[in-house]
C-alpha positions, 0 to 999 in steps of 0.5 A, spaced: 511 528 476 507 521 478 499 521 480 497 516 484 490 513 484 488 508 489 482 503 490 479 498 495 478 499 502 472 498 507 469 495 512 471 488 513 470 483 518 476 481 524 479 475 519 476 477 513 481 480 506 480 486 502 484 488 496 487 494 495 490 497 488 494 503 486 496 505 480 501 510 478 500 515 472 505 521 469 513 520 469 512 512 471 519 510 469 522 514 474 519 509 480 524 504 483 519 503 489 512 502 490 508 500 497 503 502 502 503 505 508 499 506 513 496 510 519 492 509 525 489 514 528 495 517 533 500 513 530 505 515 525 505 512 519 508 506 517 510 501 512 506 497 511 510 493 505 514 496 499 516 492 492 522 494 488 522 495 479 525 488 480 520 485 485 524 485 492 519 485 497 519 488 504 514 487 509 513 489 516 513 484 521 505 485 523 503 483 517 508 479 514 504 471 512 497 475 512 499 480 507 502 480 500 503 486 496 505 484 488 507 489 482 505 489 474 510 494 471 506 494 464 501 497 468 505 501 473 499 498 479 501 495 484 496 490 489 495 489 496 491 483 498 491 483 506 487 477 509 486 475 516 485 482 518 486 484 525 483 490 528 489 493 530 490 494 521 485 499 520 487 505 518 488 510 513 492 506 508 497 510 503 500 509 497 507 511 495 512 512 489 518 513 490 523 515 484 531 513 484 532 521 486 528 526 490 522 526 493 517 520 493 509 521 491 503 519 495 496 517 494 490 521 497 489 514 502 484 510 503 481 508 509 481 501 512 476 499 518 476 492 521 470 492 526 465 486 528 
């Protein structure tokens, strides 16, 4: 099993940054993939970014020159640092772990608010 604790989050201004930090704990080694996805309210939940062991990194459209998402393998964290936020970024944003087989792990999610 892999737990998931996620920090950062909060209301920011429109083209202000926050940070948001995801550390795994448990059968870590067992993770391939990590990354953030996030939902807004009445959407489905999205990708936001997602980083290999290796560090390949894939980052959805909307947020690609904005946001960067990093990884520390020793630590088993994983960093999203989101600036020249937009309004139409808030949402609930999830952390997510995903093994080389079966299901995958989620954070509790944390909630993201970009408002004036």
């Amino acid at each position: 099993q892999v737990q998931l604790v996620e920090s950062g989050g909060g209301l920011v201004q429109p083209g202000g940054s926050l940070r948001l930090s995801c550390a795994a704990s448990g059968t870590t080694f067992t993770i391939n993939t990590m990354g953030w996805y996030r939902q807004a309210p009445g959407k489905q939940r999205e990708l936001v970014a997602s980083i290999t062991r290796r560090g390949n990194s894939n980052y959805a459209d909307s947020v690609k020159g904005r946001f960067t998402l990093s990884r520390d393998n020793t630590k088993d964290t994983v960093l999203l640092e989101m600036n020249s936020l937009k309004v139409e970024d808030t949402a609930v944003y999830y952390c997510n772990a995903e093994p080389v087989f079966g299901m995958g792990y989620w954070g509790k999610g944390t909630l993201v608010t970009v408002s004036s």
